[in-house]
VEXDREN-2710 file (C-alpha; in Angstrom, 1 decimal):
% VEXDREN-2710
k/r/px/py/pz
1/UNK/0.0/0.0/0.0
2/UNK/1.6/3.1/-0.9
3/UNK/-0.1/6.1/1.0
4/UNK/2.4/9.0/2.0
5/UNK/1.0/11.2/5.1
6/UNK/2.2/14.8/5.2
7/UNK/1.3/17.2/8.1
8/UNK/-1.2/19.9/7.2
9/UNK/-1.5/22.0/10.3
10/UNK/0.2/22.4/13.6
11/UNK/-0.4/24.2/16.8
12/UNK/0.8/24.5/20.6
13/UNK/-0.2/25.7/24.2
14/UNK/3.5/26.0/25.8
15/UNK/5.0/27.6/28.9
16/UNK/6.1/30.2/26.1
17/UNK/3.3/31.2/24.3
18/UNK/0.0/29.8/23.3
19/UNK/1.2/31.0/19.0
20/UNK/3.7/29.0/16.4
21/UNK/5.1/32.3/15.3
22/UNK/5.1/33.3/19.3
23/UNK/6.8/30.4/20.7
24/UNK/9.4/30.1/17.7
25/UNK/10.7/33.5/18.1
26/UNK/10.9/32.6/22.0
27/UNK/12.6/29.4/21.3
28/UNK/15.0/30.8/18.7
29/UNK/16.1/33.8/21.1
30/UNK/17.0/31.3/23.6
31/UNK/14.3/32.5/26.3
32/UNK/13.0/30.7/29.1
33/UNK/9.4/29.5/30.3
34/UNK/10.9/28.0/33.6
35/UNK/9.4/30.2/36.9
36/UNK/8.6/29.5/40.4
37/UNK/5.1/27.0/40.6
38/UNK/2.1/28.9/41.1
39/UNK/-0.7/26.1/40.9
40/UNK/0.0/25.2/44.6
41/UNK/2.2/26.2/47.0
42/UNK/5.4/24.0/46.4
43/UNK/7.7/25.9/48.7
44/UNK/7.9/23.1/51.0
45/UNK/9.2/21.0/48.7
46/UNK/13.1/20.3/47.2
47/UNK/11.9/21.9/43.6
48/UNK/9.7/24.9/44.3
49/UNK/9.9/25.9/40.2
50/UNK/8.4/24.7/37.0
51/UNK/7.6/25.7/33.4
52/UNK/3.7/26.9/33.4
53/UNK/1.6/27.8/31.0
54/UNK/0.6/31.3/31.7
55/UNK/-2.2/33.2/31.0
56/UNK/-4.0/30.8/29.5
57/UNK/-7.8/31.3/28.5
58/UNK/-10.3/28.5/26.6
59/UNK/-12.2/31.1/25.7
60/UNK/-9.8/32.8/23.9
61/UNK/-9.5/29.8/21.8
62/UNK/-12.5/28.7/21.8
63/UNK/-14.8/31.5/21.5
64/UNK/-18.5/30.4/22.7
65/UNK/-17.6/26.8/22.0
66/UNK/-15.6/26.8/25.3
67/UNK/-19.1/26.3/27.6
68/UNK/-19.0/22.7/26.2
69/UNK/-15.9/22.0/27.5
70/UNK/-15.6/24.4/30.4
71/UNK/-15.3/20.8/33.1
72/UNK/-12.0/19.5/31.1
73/UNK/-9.2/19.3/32.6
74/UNK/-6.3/22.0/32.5
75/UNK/-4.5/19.1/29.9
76/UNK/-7.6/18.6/28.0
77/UNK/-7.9/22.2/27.7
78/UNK/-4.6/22.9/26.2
79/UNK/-5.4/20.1/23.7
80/UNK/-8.9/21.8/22.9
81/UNK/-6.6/25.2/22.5
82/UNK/-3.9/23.9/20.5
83/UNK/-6.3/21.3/18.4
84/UNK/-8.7/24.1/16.9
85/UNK/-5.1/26.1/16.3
86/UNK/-4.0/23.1/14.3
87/UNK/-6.9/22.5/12.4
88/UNK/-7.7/26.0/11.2
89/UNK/-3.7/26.1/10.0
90/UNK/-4.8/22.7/8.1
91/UNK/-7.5/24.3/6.6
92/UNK/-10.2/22.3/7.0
93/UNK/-12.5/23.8/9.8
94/UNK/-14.2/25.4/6.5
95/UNK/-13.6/22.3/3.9
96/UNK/-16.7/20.6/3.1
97/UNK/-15.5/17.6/1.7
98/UNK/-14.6/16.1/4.6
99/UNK/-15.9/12.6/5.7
100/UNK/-15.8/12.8/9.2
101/UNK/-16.3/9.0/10.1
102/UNK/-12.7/9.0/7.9
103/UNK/-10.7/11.4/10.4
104/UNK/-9.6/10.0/13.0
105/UNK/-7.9/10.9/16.8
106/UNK/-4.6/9.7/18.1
107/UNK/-2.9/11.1/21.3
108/UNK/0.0/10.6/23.8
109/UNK/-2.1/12.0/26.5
110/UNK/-1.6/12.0/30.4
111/UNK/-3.9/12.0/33.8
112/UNK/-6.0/15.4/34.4
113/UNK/-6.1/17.3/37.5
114/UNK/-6.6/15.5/40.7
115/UNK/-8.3/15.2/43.4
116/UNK/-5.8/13.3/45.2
117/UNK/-4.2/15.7/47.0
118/UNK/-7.4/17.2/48.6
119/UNK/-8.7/13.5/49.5
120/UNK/-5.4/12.4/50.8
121/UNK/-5.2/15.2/53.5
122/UNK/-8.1/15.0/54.4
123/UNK/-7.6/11.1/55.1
124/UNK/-4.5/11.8/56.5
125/UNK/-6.2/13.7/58.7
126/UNK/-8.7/11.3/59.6
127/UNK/-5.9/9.0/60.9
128/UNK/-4.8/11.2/63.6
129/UNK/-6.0/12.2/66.8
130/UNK/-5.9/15.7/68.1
131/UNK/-2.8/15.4/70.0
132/UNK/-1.0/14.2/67.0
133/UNK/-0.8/10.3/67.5
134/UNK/-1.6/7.9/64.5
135/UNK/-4.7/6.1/64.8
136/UNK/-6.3/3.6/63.0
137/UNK/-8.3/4.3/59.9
138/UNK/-12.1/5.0/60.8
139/UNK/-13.3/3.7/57.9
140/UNK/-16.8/5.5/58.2
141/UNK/-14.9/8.8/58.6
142/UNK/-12.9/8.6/55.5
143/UNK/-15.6/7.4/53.5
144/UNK/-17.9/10.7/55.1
145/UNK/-14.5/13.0/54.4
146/UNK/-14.0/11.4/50.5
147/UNK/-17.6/12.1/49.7
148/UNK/-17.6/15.6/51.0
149/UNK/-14.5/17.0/49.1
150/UNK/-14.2/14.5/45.9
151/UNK/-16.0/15.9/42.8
152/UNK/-17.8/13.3/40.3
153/UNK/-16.6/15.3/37.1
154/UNK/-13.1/16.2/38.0
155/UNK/-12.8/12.1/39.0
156/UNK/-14.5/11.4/35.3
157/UNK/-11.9/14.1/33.7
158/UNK/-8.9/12.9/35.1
159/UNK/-9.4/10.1/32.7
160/UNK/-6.6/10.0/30.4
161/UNK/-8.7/8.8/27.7
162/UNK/-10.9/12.3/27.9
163/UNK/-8.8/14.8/26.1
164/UNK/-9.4/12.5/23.1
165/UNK/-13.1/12.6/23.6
166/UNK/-13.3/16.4/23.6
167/UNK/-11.5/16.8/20.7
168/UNK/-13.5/14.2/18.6
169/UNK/-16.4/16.5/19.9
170/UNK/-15.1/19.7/18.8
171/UNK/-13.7/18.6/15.5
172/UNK/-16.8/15.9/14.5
173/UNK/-13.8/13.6/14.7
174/UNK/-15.8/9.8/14.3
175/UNK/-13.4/7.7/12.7
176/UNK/-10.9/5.9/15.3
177/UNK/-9.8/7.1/18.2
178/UNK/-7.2/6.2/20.5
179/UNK/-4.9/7.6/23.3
180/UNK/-1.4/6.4/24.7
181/UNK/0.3/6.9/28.0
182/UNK/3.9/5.5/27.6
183/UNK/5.2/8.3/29.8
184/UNK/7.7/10.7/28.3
185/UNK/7.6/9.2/24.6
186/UNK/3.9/9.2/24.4
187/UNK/2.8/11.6/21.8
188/UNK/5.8/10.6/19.5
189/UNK/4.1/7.1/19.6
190/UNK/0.9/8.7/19.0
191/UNK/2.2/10.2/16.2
192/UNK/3.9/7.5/14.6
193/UNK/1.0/4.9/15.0
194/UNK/-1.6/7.4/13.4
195/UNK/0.7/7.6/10.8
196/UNK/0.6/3.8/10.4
197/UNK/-3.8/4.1/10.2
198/UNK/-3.3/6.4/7.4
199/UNK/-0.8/4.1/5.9
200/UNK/-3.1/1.3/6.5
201/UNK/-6.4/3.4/5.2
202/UNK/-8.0/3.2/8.3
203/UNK/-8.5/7.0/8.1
204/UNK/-7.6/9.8/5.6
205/UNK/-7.0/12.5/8.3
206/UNK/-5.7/11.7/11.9
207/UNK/-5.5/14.6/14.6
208/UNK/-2.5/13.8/16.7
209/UNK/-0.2/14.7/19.2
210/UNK/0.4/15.3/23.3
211/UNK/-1.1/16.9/26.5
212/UNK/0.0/17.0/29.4
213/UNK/0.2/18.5/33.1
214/UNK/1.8/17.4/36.4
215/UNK/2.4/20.4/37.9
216/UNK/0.7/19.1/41.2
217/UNK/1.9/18.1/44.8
218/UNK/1.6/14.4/43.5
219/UNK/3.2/14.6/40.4
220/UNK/6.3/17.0/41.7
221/UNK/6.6/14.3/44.8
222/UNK/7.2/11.9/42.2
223/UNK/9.4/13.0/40.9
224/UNK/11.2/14.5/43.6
225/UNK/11.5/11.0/45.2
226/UNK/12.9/9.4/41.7
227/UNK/15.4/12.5/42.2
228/UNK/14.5/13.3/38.2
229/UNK/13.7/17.0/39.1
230/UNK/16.3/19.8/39.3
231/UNK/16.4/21.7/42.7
232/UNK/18.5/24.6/41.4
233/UNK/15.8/26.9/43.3
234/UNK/17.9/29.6/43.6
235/UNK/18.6/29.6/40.0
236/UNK/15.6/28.0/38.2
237/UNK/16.1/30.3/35.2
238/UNK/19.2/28.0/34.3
239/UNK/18.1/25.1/36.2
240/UNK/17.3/22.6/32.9
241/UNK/20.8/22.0/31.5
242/UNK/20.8/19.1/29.3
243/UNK/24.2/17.7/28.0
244/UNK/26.1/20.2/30.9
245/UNK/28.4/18.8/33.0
246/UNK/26.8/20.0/35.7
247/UNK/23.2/18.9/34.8
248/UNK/21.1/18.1/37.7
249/UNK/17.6/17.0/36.3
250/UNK/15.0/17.9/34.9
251/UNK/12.0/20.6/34.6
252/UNK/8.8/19.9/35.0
253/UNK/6.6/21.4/32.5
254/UNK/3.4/21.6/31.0
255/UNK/1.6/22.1/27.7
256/UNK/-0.2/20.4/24.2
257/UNK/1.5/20.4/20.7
258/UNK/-1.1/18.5/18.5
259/UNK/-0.9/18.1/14.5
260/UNK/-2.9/17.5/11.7
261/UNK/-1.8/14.5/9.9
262/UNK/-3.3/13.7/6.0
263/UNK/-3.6/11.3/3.4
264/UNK/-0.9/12.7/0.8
265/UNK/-3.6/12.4/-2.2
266/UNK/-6.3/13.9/0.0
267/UNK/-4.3/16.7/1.2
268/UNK/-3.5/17.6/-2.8
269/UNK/-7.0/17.3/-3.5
270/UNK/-7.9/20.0/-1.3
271/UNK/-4.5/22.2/-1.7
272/UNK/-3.6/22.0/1.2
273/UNK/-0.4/23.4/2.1
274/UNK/1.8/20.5/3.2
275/UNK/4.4/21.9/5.7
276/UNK/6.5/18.4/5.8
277/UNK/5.9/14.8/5.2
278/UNK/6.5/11.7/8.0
279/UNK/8.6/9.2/6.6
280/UNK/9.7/6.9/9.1
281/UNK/9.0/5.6/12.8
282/UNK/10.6/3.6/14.9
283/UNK/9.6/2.1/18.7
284/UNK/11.4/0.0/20.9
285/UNK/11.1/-1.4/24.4
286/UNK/14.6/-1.6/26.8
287/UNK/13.4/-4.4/28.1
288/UNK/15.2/-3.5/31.1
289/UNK/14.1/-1.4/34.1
290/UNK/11.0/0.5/35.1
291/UNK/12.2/3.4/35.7
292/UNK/15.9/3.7/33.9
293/UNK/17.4/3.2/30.5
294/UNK/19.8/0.5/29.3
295/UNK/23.4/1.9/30.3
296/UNK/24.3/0.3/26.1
297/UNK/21.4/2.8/24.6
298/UNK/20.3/-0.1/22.7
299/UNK/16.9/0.7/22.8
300/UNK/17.6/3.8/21.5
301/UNK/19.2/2.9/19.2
302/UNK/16.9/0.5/17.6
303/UNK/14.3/3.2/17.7
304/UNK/16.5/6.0/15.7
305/UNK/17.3/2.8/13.3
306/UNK/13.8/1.5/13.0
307/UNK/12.8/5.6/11.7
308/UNK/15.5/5.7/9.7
309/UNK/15.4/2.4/8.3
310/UNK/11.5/3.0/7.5
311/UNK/12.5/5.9/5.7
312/UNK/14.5/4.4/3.5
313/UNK/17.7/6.4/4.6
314/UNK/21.1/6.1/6.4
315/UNK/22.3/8.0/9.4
316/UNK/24.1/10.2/6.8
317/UNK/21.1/11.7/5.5
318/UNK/19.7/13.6/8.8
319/UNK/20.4/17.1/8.9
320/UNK/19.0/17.8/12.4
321/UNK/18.4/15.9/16.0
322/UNK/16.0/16.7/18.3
323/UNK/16.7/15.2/21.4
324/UNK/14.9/14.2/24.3
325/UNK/17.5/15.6/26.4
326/UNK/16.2/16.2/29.5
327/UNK/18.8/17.1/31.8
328/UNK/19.3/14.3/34.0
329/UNK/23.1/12.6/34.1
330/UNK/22.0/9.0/32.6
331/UNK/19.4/10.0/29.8
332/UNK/22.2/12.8/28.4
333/UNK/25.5/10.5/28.4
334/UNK/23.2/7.2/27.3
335/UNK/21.7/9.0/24.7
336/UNK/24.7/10.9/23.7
337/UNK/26.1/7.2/23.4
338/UNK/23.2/6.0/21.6
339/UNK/23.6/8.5/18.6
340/UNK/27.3/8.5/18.7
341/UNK/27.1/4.5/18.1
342/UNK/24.6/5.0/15.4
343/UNK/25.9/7.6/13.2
344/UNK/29.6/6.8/13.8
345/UNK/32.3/9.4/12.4
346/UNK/29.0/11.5/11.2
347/UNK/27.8/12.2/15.1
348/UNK/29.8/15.3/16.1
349/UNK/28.9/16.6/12.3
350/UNK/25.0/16.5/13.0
351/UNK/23.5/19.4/15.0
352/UNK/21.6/18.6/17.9
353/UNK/19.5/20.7/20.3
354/UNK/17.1/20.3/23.2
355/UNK/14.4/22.9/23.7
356/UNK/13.6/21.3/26.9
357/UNK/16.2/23.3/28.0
358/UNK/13.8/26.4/27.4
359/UNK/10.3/24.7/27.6
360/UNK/10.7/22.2/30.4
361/UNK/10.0/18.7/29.8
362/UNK/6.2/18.5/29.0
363/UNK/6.1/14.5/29.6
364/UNK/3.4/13.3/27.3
365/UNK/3.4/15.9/25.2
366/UNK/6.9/16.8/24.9
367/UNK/7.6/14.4/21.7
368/UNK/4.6/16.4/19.5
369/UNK/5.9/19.9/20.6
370/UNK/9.8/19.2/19.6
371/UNK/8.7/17.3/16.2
372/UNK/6.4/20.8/15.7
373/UNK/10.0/22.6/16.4
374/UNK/11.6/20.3/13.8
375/UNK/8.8/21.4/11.1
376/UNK/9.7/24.8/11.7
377/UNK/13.3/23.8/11.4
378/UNK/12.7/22.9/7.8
379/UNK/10.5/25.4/7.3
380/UNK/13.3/28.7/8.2
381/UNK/16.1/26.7/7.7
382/UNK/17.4/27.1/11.4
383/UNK/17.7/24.8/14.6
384/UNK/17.0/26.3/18.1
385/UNK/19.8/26.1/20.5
386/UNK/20.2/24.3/23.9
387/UNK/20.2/27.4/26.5
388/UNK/22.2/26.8/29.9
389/UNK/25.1/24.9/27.9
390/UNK/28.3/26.2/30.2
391/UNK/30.6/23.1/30.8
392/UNK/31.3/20.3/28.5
393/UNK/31.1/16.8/29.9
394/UNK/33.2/14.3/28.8
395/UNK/30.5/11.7/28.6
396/UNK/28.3/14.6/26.0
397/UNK/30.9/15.3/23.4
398/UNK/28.5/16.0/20.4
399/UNK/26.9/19.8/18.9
400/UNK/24.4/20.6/21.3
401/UNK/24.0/24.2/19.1
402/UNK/25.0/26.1/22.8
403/UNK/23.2/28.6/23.8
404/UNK/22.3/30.9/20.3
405/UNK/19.8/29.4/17.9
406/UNK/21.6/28.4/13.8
407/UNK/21.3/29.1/10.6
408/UNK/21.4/25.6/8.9
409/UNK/19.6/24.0/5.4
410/UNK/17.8/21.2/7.3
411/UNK/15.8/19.1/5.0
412/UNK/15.0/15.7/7.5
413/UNK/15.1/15.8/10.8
414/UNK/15.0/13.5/13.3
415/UNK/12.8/14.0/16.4
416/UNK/14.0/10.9/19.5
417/UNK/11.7/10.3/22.7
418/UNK/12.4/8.3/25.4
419/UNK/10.1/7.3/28.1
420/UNK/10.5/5.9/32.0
421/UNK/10.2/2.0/31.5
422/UNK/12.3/2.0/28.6
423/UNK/9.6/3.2/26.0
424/UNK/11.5/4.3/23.1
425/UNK/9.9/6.4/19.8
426/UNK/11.7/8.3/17.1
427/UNK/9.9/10.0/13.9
428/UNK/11.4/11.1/10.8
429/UNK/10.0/14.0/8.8
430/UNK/11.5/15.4/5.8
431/UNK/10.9/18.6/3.4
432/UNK/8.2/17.7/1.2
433/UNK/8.8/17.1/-2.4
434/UNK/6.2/15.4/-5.0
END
């Protein structure tokens, strides 16, 4: 079967803007979305910083359409925003050809807000006497305290499944529908496997991407615990270093980067402007640990071989990383050694950047936001740098593109995620050419 998929339409809700052109020019100047937390009150705890999305309005978006969805969740929101961004980019929110039991949703998307914290104290505080002593649990007490302060609809929106829902809603989306959670990689996943449906003619358009948001007391203890996070709090503005030497984790952020995804035939039908085409996917498992990656990179490097493989190419022919680079010591030095295995002699010649360093990591919807930045690569013909890049670590020895964004011809690009349990997801998109 030979059906091509090109992307059609792209938009984001980011810790630096809630605009392509906005975020770009943020990204290329090497600014930084990274502040102290202002959902809850996370002085108490070792990282007291993360990368918010800020000012952010559904109505602004939305327009009157945002009363249907006013009870999603902050992630399910940011899909809504950047979704109805995407699809007016692609075109079609005033194309009437459009079969709409033939487009289909895909997304990498993560757990909404939660009531856990609310329900725990007040647990917690059912468990204890008023002096202070632990007692045990009075079941009828917790059961009276969960039913006063849990909420039916926020439980039902937490869903990870719901951000899909809203956006077949919005869009009249009733062809398939499906939604993946394999942590950090997930909406790179989601990406490449709606490309697969539209190989596969399951659909002719697929609207695909990430959301995400953890910026809560459970998710930041998490975290914390795994000691993933930075705890640079006294200088958070520099606090996400990936490939530095003296690296220390990384940033929690938050945010949706969802694209529209077409048949290539239908796309031409219509005139659509096609702004680059996927060519190859590749997804592996470490098969190793829950929690960290092969020391080898072999998973990684099956993944960036599987894409490039798929795409019919050799190492030789990518013009531009995007790495997952996240900051911490073992992703940086295993990935470094992942890429410097694959591409031999070519590694140190291949610019390679993480915006996380500007964006914080997004988790589930990191992969779709960087592969949007690797569009926009092609499409100006520059990469955005890695910010914070100070000291050079043995272990990282390749172009990070330090600290100033670079003029470059980039026509493929290859876009890497890597998840906690060893998930492991790389696309490859290239210029378009007929």
């Amino acid at each position: 079967m030979d059906r091509r998929v090109v992307i059609t339409g792209i938009g984001w809700i980011t810790p630096l803007g809630h605009t392509i052109e906005k975020v770009w020019s943020n990204l290329l100047a090497g600014r930084c979305g990274i502040a102290p937390t202002k959902l809850f009150d996370a002085s108490t705890f070792p990282t007291s910083f993360s990368a918010e999305v800020k000012d952010f309005d559904l109505g602004n978006h939305l327009g009157e359409k945002a009363a249907t969805h006013s009870v999603a969740s902050r992630n399910t929101q940011f899909a809504l925003a950047a979704a109805i961004q995407a699809w007016e980019h692609a075109g079609l929110h005033d194309y009437l050809g459009l079969d709409p039991t033939r487009v289909g949703v895909y997304l990498g998307g993560g757990e909404g807000r939660l009531d856990f914290w609310p329900y725990a104290e007040a647990a917690l505080k059912a468990c204890v006497d008023d002096q202070g002593a632990i007692r045990p649990v009075d079941m009828a007490r917790w059961t009276e305290t969960a039913l006063s302060v849990l909420d039916a609809t926020n439980e039902r929106e937490q869903d990870p499944n719901l951000p899909g829902g809203h956006l077949a809603v919005l869009l009249n989306a009733q062809g398939p529908s499906f939604n993946t959670l394999t942590a950090c990689a997930a909406s790179t996943q989601a990406l490449g496997e709606a490309t697969n449906m539209i190989v596969y003619g399951d659909a002719e358009v697929m609207i695909s991407g990430g959301t995400h948001s953890m910026i809560h007391p459970l998710g930041v203890t998490g975290f914390n615990r795994l000691t993933a996070l930075s705890t640079r709090n006294d200088s958070y503005e520099t606090s996400s270093r990936p490939f530095d030497r003296t690296r220390d984790g990384f940033v929690l952020g938050e945010g949706a980067g969802i694209l529209i995804l077409e048949e290539l035939g239908f796309a031409k039908n219509r005139n659509a402007e096609i702004l680059a085409e996927i060519v190859g996917f590749g997804s592996t498992a470490d098969a190793f640990r829950i929690t960290d990656i092969h020391e080898s990179g072999r998973g990684a490097i099956a993944a960036m071989q599987g894409a490039i493989d798929s795409a019919g190419l050799t190492p030789r022919d990518i013009d531009y990383i995007s790495a997952h680079g996240t900051g911490t010591e073992e992703n940086d030095k295993i990935e470094t050694r992942a890429i410097r295995t694959l591409f031999g002699d070519r590694a140190k010649e291949v610019p390679i950047s993480s915006v996380k360093s500007m964006l914080g990591h997004l988790i589930a919807a990191a992969g779709a936001v960087e592969l949007i930045t690797c569009i926009l690569a092609i499409r100006d013909g520059v990469v955005p740098p890695t910010i914070n890049y100070k000291e050079p670590d043995p272990n990282c020895d390749l172009d990070y593109v330090p600290n100033k964004s670079r003029k470059t011809d980039v026509r493929i690009a290859l876009s890497n995620s890597f998840g906690f349990g060893g998930q492991n997801n790389t696309l490859v998109i290239r210029k378009f050419r007929d």
